[in-house]
C-alpha positions in Angstrom: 234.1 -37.0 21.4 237.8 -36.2 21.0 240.6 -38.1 19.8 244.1 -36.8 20.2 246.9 -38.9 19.6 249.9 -38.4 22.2 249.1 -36.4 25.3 246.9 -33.3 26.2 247.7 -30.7 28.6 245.2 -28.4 30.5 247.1 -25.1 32.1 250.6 -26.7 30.5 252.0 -27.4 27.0 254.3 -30.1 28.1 252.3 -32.4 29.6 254.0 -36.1 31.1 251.2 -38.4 30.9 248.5 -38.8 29.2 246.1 -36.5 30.4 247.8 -33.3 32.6 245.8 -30.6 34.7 248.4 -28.0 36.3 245.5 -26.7 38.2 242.2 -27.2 40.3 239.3 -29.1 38.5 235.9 -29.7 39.3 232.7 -32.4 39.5 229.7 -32.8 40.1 228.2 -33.8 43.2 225.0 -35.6 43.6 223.4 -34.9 47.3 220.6 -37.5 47.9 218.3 -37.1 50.7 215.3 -39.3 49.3 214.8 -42.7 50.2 214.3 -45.5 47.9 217.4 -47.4 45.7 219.4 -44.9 44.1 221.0 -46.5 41.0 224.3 -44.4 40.4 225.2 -43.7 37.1 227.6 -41.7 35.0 226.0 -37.9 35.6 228.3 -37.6 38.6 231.3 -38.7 40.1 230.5 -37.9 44.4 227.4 -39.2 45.6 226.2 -37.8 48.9 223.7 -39.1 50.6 222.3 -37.6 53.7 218.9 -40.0 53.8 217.7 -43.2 54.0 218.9 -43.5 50.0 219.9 -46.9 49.0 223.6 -46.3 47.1 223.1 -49.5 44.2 226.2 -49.8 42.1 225.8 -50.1 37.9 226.9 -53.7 36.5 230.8 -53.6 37.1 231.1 -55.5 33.6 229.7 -52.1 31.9 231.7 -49.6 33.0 235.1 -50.5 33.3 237.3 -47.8 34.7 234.5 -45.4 35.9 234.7 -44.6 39.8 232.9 -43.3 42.5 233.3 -41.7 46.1 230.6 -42.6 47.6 229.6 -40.8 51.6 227.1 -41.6 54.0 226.3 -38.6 55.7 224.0 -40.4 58.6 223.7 -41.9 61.7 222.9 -45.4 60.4 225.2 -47.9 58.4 224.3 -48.5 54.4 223.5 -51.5 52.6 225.0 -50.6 49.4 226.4 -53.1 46.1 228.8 -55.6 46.3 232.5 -53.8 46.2 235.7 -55.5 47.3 236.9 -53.5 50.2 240.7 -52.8 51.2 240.7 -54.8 54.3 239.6 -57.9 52.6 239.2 -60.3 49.6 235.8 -61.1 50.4 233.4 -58.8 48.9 231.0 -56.5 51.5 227.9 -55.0 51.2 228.3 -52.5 54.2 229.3 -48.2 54.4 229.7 -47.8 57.7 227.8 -44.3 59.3 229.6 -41.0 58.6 232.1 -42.9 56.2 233.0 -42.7 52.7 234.2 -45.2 49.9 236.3 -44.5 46.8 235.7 -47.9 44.1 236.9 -48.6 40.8 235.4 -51.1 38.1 238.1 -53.4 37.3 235.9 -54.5 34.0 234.5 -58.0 36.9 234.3 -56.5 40.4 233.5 -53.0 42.1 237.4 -52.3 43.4 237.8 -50.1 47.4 240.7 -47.8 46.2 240.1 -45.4 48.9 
């Protein structure tokens, strides 16, 4: 681990925030085409699922901050973890066919940012 105290820069010594990238970066993508549960943890950030694959969300309480884009590369809607979506306060368990979802743990609840 690293622990700087003030801001770090990638591609710039001056950096405004925190953390600063002046340039492209990159992550890993997980394409799933297995069926079964897939239980989504921290090896990659896109999950891609192209089969019957089962998208199932780690305990929101345990991993506050982390997020994931989740797609669903199919013809058929997902049952996927709770997540609160955008259009709603209730929570939903649906990813529509040929969508995708961005969420966010808030530290309680899976979070639709995008």
């Amino acid at each position: 681990s690293l622990i700087v105290s003030g801001s770090v820069g990638v591609g710039t010594s001056s950096p405004s925030s925190t953390f600063e990238i002046d340039g492209g970066f990159s992550t890993k993508l997980n394409t799933i085409t297995v069926s079964g549960n897939i239980y989504l943890d921290n090896s990659a950030w896109i999950w891609y699922f192209t089969g019957s694959g089962k998208p199932v969300l780690p305990s929101a309480s345990g991993c506050q901050y982390r997020r994931y884009w989740i797609v669903n590369k199919t013809g058929s809607s997902k049952t996927i973890s709770s997540y609160v979506p955008l259009s709603s306060s209730s929570s939903s368990t649906t990813l529509a066919s040929y969508s995708s979802i961005e969420v966010v743990s808030d530290g309680s609840s899976w979070l639709q940012i995008k």
